[in-house]
Each structure stands twice: as C-alpha cells, then as structure tokens.
C-alpha positions in Angstrom: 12.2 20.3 -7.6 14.8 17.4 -7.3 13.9 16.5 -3.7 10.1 15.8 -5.0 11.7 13.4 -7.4 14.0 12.2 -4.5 10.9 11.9 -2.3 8.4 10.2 -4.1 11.4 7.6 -5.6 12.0 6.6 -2.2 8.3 5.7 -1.5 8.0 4.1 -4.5 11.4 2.2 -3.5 10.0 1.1 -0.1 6.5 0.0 -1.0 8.1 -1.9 -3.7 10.5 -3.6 -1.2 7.5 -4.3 1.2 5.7 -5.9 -1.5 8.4 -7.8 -2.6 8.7 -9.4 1.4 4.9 -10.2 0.9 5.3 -12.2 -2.9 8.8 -13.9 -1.0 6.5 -15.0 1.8 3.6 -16.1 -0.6 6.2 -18.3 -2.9 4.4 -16.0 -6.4 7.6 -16.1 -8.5 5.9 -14.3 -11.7 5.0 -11.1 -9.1 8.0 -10.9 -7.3 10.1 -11.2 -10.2 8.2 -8.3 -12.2 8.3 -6.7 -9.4 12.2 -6.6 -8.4 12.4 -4.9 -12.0 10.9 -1.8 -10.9 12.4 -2.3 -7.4 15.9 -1.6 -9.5 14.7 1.0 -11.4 13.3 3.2 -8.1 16.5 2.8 -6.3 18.5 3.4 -8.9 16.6 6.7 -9.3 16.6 7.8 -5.8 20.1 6.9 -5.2 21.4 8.8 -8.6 19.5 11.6 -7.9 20.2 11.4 -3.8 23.7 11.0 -4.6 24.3 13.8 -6.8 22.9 16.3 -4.9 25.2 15.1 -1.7 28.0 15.7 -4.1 26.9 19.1 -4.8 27.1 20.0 -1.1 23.2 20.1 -0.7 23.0 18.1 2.8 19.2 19.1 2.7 18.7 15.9 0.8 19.2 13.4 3.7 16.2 14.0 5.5 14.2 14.2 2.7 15.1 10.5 1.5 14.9 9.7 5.2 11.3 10.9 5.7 10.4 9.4 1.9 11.7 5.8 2.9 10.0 6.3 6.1 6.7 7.2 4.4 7.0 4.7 1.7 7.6 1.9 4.7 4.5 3.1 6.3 2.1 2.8 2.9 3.8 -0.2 1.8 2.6 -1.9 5.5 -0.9 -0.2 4.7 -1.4 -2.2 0.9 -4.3 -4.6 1.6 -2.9 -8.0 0.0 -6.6 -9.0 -0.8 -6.9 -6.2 -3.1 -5.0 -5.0 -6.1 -1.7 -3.1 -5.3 -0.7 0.3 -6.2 1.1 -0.4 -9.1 -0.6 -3.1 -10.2 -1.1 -1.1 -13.8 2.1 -1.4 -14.3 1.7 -5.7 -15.1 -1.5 -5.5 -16.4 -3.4 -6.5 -13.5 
C-alpha cells in the first residue's frame, strides 16, 4: 500500500515541478510561490516514505518512484496553461 502512496507522491512531485518551470518562465510570483509550498510537501512525502522502505531492504520501491516521476513528468508536460491546473483547488482558483 506504501508504494501507491510512493507513486502518486512522485506525480504529484513532478507535475508540481513542471508547473513551477512554467510560473518561473511567466515571471507570476504569487503562483509559483504557493506553489513551491506544496512542491516541499510532495517531495518530502515521497522521499520519507521512498527512503524508509530502501532502509527496510524493500529495493522494489525504486522503480516504482522511477515510473511515478516518469508519469508525473509526462502529465505535468500535458497541463494546458490556458486552462486551470490540477491543483488549482488547492489556492482557490
């Protein structure tokens, strides 16, 4: 059940992080800075949860945070910036 959490963390991470190039490039200070909070808070999930289960000898967990940052990366390049993105409920938009 952990490597769902690991999983959808990552994706969460990455399209964070790909949104977060996007408000960089379009100079929106309020969006990227809201949005670097819940940057942190994804990879500090993924990487406390990713981390623990590498010290517990389950080496199962690499390729599933490998194939969650990949998918995240992939849905992150897919967010149309005309339209609202996938968090956006989370500042109210």
């Amino acid at each position: 059940m952990i490597w769902v959490a690991i999983f959808f963390s990552q994706i969460v991470f990455n399209i964070l992080k790909v949104l977060e190039i996007r408000y960089t490039y379009e100079q929106n200070i309020p969006k990227l800075l809201f949005n670097s909070i819940w940057m942190g808070l994804a990879s500090l999930a993924s990487m406390f949860w990713s981390l623990d289960e590498l010290l517990k000898g389950n080496w199962f967990v690499v390729p599933v945070y490998v194939f969650g940052n990949l998918v995240g990366k992939y849905l992150g390049m897919c967010v149309d910036t005309d339209k609202r993105h996938p968090f956006s409920f989370l500042s109210g938009e």
